[in-house]
Backbone as ProteinMPNN parsed JSONL, in Angstrom:
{"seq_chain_A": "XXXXXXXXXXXXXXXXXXXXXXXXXXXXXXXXXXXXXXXXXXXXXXXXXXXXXXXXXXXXXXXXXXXXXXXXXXXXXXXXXXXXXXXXXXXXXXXXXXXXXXXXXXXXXXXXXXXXXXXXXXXXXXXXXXXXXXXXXXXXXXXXXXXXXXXXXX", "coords_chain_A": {"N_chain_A": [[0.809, -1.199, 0.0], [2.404, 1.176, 0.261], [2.653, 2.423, -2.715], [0.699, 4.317, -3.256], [-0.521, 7.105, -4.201], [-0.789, 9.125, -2.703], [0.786, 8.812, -0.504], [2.999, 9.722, -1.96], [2.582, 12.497, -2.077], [2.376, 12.939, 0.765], [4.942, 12.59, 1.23], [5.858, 14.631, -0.301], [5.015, 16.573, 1.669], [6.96, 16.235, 3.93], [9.295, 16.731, 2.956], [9.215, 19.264, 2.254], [8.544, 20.609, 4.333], [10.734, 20.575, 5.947], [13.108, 21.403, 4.337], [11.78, 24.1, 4.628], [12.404, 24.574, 7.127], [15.333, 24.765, 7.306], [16.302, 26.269, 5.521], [17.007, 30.161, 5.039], [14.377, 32.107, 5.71], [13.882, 34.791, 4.654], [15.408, 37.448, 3.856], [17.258, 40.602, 5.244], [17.978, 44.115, 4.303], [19.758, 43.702, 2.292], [21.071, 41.283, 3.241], [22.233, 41.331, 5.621], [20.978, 41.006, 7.905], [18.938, 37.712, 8.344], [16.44, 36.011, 8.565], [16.006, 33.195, 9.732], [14.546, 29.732, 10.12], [15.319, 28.514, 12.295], [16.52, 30.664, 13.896], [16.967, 35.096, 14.223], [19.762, 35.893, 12.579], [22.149, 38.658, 12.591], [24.237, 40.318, 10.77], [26.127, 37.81, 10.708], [25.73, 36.71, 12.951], [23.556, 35.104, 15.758], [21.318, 36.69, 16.634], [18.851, 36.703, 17.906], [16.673, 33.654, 18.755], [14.553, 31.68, 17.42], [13.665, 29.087, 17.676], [11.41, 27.604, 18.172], [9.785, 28.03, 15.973], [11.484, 26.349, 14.169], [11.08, 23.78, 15.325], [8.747, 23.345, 15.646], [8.441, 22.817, 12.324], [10.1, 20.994, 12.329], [7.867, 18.674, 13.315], [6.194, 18.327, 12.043], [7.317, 17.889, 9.647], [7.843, 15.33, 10.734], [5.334, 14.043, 11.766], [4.282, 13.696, 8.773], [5.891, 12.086, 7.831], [5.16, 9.644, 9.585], [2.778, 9.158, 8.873], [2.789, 8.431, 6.525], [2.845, 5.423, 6.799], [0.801, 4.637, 8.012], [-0.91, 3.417, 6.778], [-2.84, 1.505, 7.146], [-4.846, 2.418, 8.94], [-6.727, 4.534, 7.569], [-8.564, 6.335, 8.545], [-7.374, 7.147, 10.482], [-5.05, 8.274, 9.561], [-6.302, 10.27, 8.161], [-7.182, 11.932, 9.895], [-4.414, 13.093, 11.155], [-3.383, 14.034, 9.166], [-5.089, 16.315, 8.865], [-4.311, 17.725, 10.962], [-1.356, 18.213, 11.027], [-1.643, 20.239, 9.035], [-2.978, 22.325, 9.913], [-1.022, 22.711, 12.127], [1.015, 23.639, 9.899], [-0.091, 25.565, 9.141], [-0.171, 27.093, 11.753], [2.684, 27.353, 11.757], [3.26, 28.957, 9.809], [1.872, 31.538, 10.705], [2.903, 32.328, 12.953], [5.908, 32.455, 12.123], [5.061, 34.52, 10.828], [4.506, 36.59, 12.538], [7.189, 36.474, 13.96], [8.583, 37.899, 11.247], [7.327, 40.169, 11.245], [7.828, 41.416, 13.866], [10.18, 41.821, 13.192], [10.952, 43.625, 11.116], [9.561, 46.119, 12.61], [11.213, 46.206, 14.765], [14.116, 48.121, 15.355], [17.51, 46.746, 15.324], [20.569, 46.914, 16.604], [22.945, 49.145, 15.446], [22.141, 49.176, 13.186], [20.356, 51.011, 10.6], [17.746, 52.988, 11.683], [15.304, 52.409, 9.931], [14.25, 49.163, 8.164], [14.869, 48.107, 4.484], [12.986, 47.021, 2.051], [12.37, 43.909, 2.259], [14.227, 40.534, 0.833], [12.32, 37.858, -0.118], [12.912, 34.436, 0.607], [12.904, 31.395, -0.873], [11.922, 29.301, 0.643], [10.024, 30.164, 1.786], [7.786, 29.615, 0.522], [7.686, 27.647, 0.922], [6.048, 25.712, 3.238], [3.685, 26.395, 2.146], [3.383, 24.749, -0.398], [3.463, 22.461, 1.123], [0.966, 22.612, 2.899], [-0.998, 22.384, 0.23], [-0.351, 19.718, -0.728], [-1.241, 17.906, 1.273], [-3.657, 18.842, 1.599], [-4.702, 17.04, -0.754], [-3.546, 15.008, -0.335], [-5.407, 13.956, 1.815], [-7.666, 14.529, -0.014], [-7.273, 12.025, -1.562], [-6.883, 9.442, 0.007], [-9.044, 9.896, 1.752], [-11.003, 9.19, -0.866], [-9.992, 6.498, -1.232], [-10.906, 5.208, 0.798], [-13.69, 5.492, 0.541], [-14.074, 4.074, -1.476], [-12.597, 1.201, -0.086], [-15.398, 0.885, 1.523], [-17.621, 0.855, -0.169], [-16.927, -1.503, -1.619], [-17.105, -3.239, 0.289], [-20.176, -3.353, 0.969], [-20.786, -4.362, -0.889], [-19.988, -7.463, -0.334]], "CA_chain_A": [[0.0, 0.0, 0.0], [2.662, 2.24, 0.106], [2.696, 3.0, -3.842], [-0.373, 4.808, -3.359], [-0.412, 8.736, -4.604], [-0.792, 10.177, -1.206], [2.34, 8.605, -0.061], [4.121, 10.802, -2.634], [1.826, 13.608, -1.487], [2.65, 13.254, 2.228], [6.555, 12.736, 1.175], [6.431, 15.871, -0.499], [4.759, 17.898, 2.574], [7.689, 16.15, 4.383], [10.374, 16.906, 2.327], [9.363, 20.877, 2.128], [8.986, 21.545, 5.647], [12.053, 20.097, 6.526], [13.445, 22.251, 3.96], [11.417, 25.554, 5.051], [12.854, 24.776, 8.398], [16.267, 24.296, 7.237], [17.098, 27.473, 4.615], [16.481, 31.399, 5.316], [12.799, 32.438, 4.925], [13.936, 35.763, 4.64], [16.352, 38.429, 3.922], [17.144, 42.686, 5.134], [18.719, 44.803, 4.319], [20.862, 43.059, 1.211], [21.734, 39.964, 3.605], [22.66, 41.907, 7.023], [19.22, 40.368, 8.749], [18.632, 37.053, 8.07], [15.542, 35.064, 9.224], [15.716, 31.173, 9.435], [13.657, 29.271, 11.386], [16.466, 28.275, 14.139], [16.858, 32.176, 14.549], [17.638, 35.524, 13.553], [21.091, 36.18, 12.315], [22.584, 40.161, 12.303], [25.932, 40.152, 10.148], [26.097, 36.174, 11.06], [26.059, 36.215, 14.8], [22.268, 34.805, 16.321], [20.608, 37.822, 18.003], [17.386, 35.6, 18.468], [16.439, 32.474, 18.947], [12.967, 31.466, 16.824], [13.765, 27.576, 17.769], [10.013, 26.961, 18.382], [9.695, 27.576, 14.583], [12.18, 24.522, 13.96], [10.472, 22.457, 16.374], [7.043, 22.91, 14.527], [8.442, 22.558, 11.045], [10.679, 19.405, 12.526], [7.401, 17.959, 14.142], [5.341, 18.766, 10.716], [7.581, 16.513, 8.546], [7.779, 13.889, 11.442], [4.347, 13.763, 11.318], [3.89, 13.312, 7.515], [6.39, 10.489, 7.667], [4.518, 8.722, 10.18], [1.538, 9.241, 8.673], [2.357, 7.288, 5.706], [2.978, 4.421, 7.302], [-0.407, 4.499, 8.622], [-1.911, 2.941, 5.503], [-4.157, 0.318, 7.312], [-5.979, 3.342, 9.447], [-7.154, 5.56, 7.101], [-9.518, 6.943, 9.306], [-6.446, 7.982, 11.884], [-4.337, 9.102, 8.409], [-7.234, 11.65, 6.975], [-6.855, 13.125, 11.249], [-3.37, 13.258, 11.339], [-2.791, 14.89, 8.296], [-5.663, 17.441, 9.24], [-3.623, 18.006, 12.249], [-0.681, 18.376, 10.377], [-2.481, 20.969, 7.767], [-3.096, 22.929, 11.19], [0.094, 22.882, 12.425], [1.288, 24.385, 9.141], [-0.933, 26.99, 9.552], [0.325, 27.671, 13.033], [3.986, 27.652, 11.313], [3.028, 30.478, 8.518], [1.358, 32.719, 11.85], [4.298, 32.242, 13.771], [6.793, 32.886, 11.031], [4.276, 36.129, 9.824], [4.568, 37.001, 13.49], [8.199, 37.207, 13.529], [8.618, 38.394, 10.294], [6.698, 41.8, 11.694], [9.072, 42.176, 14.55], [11.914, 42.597, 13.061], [10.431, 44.559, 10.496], [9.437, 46.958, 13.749], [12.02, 46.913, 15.998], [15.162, 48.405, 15.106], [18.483, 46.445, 15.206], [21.771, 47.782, 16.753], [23.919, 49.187, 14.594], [21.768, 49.664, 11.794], [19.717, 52.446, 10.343], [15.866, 52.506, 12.121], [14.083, 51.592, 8.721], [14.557, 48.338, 6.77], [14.796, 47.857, 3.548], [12.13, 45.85, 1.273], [12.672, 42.453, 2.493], [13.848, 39.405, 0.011], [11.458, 36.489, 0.798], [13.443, 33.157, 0.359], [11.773, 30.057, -1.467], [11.703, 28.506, 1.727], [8.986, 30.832, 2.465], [6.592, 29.381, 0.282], [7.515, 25.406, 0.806], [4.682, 25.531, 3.477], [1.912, 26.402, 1.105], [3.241, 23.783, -0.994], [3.039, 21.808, 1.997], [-0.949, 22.513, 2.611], [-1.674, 22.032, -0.669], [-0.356, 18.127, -0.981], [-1.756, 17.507, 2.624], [-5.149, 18.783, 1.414], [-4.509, 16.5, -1.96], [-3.551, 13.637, 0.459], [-6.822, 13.747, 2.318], [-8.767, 13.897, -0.911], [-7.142, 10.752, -1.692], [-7.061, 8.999, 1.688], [-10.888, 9.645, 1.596], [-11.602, 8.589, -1.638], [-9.674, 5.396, -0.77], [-11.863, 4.914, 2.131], [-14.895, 5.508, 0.171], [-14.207, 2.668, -1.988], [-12.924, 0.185, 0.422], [-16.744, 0.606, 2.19], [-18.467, 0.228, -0.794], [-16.746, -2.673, -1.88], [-17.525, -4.025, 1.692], [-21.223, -3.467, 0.803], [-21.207, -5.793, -2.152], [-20.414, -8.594, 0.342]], "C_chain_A": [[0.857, 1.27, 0.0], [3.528, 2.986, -1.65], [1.882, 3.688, -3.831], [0.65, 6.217, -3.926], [-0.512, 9.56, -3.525], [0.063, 9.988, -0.573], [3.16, 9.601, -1.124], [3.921, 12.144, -2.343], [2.285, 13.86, 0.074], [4.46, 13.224, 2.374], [7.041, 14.348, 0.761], [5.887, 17.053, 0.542], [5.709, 17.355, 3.178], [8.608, 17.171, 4.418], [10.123, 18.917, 2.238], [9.08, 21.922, 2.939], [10.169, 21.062, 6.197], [13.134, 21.064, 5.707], [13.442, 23.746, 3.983], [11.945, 25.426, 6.891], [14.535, 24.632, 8.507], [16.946, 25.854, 6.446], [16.068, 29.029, 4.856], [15.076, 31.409, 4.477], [12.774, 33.924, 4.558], [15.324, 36.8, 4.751], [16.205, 40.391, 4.703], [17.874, 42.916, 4.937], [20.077, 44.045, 3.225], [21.69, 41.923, 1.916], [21.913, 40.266, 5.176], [22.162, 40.709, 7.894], [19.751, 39.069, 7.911], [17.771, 36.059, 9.154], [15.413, 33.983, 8.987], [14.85, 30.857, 10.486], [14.428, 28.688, 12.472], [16.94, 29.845, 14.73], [17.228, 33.29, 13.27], [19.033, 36.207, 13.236], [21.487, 37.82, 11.723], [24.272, 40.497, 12.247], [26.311, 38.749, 10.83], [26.312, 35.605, 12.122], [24.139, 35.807, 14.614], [22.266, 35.954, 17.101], [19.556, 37.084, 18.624], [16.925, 34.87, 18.06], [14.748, 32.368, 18.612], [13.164, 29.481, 17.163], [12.361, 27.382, 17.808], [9.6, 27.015, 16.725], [10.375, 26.543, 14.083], [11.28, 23.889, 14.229], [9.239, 21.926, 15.484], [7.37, 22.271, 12.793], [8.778, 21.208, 11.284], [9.13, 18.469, 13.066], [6.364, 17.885, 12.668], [5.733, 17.438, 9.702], [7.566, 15.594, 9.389], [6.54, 13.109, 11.294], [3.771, 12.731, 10.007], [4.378, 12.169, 7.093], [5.406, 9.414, 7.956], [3.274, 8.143, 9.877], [1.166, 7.976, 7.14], [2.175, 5.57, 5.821], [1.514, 3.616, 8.277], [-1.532, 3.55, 7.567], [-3.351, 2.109, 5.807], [-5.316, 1.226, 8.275], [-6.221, 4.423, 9.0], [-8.072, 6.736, 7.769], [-8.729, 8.2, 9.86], [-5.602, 8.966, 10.613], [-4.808, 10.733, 8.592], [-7.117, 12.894, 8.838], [-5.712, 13.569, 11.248], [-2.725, 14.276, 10.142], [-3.754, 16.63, 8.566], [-4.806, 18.322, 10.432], [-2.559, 18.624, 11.615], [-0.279, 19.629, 9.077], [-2.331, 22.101, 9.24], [-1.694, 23.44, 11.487], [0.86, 23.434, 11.533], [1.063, 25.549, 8.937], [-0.163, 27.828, 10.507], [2.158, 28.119, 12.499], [4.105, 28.715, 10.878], [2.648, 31.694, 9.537], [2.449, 32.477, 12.763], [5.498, 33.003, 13.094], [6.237, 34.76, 10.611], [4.734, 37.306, 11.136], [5.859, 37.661, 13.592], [8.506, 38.146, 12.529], [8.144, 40.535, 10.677], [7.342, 42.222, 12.935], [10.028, 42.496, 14.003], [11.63, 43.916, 11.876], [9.959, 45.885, 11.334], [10.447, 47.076, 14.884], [13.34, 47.304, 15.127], [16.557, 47.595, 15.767], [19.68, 47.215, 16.039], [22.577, 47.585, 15.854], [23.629, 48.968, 12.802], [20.633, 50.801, 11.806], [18.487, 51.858, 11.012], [15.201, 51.752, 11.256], [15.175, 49.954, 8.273], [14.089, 48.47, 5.971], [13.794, 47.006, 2.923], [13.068, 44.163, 1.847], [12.867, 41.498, 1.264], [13.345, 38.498, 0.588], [12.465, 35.487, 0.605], [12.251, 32.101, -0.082], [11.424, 29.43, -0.206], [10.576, 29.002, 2.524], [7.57, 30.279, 2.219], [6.417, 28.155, 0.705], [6.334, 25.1, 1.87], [3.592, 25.948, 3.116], [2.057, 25.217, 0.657], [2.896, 22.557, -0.147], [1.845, 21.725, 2.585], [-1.257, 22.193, 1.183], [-1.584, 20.34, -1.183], [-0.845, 17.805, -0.123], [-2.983, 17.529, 1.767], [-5.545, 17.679, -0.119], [-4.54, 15.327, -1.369], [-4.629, 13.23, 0.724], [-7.807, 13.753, 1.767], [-8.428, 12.349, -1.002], [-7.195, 9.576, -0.838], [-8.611, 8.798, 1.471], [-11.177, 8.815, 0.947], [-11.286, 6.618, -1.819], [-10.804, 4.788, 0.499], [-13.123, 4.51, 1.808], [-14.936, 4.132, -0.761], [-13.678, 1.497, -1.619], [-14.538, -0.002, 1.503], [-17.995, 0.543, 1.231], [-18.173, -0.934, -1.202], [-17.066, -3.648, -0.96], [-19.143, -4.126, 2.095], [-22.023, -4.477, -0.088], [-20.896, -6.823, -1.512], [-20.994, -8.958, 0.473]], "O_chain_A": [[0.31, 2.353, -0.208], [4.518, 3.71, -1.751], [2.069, 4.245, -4.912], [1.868, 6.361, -4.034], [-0.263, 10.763, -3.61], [0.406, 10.926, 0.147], [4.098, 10.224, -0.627], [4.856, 12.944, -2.324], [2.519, 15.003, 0.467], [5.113, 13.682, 3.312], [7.983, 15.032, 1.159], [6.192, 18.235, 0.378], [6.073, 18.468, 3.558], [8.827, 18.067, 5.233], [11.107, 19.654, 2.168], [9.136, 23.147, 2.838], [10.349, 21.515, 7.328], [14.046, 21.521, 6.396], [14.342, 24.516, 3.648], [11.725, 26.334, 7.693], [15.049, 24.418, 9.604], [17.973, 26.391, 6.86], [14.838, 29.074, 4.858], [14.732, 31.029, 3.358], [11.7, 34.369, 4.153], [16.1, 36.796, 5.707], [15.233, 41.141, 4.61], [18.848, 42.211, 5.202], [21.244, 43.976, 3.613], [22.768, 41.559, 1.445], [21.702, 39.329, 5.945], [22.785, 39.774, 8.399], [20.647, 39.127, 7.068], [18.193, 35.524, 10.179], [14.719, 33.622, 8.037], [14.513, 31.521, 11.466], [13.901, 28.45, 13.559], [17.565, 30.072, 15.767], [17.557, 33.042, 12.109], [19.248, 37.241, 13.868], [21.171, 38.161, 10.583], [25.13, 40.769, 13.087], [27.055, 38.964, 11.787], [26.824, 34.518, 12.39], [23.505, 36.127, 13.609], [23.023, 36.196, 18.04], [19.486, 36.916, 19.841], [16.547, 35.01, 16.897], [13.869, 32.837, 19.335], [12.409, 28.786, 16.483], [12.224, 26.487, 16.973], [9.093, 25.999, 16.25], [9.694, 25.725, 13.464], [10.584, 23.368, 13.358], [8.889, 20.876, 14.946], [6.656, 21.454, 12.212], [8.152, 20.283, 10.767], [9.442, 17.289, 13.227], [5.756, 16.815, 12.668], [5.073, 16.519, 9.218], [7.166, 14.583, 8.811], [6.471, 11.952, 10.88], [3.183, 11.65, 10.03], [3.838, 11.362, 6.336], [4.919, 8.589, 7.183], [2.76, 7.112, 10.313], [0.24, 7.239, 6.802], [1.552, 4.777, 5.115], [1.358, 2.56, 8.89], [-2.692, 3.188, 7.768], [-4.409, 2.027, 5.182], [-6.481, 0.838, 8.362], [-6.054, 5.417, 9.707], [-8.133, 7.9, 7.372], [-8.96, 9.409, 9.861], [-5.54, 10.191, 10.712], [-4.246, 11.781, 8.911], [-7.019, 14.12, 8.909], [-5.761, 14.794, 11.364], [-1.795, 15.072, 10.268], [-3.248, 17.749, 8.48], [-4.847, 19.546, 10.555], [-2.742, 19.841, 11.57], [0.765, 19.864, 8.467], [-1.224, 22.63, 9.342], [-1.311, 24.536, 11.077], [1.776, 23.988, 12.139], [1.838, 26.447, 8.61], [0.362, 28.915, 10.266], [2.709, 29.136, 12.919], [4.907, 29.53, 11.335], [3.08, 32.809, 9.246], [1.877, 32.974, 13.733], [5.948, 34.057, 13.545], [6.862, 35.762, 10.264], [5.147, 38.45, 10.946], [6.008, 38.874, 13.444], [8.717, 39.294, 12.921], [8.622, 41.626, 10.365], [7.428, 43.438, 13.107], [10.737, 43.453, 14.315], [12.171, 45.019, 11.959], [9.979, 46.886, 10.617], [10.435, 47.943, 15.758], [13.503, 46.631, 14.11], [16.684, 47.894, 16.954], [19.507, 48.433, 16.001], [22.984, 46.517, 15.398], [24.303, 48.758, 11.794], [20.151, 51.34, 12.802], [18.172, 50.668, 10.995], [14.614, 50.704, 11.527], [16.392, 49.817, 8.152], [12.935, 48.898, 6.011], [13.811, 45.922, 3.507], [14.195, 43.704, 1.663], [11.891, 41.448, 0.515], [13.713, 38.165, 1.714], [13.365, 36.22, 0.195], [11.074, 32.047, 0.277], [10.28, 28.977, -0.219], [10.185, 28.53, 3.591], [6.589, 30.29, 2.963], [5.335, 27.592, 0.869], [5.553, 24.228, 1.489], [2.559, 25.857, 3.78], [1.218, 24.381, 0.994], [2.14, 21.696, -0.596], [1.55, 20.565, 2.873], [-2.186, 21.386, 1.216], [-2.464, 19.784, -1.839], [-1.364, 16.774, -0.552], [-3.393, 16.496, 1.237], [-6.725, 17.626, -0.466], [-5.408, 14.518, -1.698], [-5.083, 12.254, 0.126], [-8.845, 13.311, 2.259], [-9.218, 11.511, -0.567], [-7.759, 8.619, -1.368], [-9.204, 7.781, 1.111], [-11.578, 7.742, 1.398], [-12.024, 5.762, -2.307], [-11.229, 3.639, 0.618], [-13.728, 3.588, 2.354], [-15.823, 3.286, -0.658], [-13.928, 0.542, -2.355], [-14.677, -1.03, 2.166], [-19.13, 0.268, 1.62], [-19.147, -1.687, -1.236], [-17.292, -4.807, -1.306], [-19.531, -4.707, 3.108], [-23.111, -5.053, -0.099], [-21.59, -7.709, -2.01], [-20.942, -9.974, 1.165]]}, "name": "protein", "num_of_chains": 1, "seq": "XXXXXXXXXXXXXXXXXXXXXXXXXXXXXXXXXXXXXXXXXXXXXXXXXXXXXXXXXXXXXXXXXXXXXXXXXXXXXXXXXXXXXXXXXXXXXXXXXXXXXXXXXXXXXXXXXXXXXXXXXXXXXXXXXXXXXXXXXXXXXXXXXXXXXXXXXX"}
């Protein structure tokens, strides 16, 4: 069961929060700033510590692993990935959160304003990561739906 299409679906919400928790989600100031999700970095020292964004992204793909492996409880799957969908959520409002401090507080040793921010790709990999989740759980379902009709023709 694990050729299915939602196993490639739940590999790739793995695989791209583990990556949005791994490479800058964000630039200031032409590199100065830099926001990752283990912290943010000012000229390449850590001023502050965002570790609870790791944690969630690391607990996000753990999840999605585990989840494939779930194949024989679809039921528990189509929750776990909802959960999972959630918790992504909570990543992107967390992340948005930061993202607007530093954008408001001023830095030492740089000018008050920043600069237009560059986003990093790593910004988007949790959309892409809701959108195979919610792709998963069509499929998951529709799996579901036709092992209980086939269990009707008994």
């Amino acid at each position: 069961m694990l050729q299915r299409i939602q196993t490639l679906y739940l590999l790739i919400s793995s695989v791209s929060m583990l990556l949005a928790s791994i490479f800058p989600l964000a630039r200031f100031n032409d590199g100065t700033i830099v926001f990752e999700a283990i912290g943010i970095y000012f000229n390449g020292v850590m001023t502050d510590s965002t570790w609870a964004l790791m944690v969630i992204g690391a607990i996000t793909s753990i999840i999605a692993i585990l989840t494939i492996f779930l194949y024989k409880g679809r039921l528990l799957q189509i929750r776990l990935t909802i959960l999972n969908t959630l918790m992504i959520v909570g990543f992107y409002i967390f992340a948005a959160f930061i993202f607007y401090r530093i954008l408001t507080t001023p830095f030492e040793l740089t000018p008050t304003s920043i600069n237009v921010p560059s986003i990093g790709f790593a910004a988007f990999l949790p959309l892409v990561a809701i959108i195979v989740n919610i792709l998963a759980i069509r499929r998951i379902y529709a799996d579901e739906a036709l092992v209980r009709s086939l269990s009707r023709l008994r």
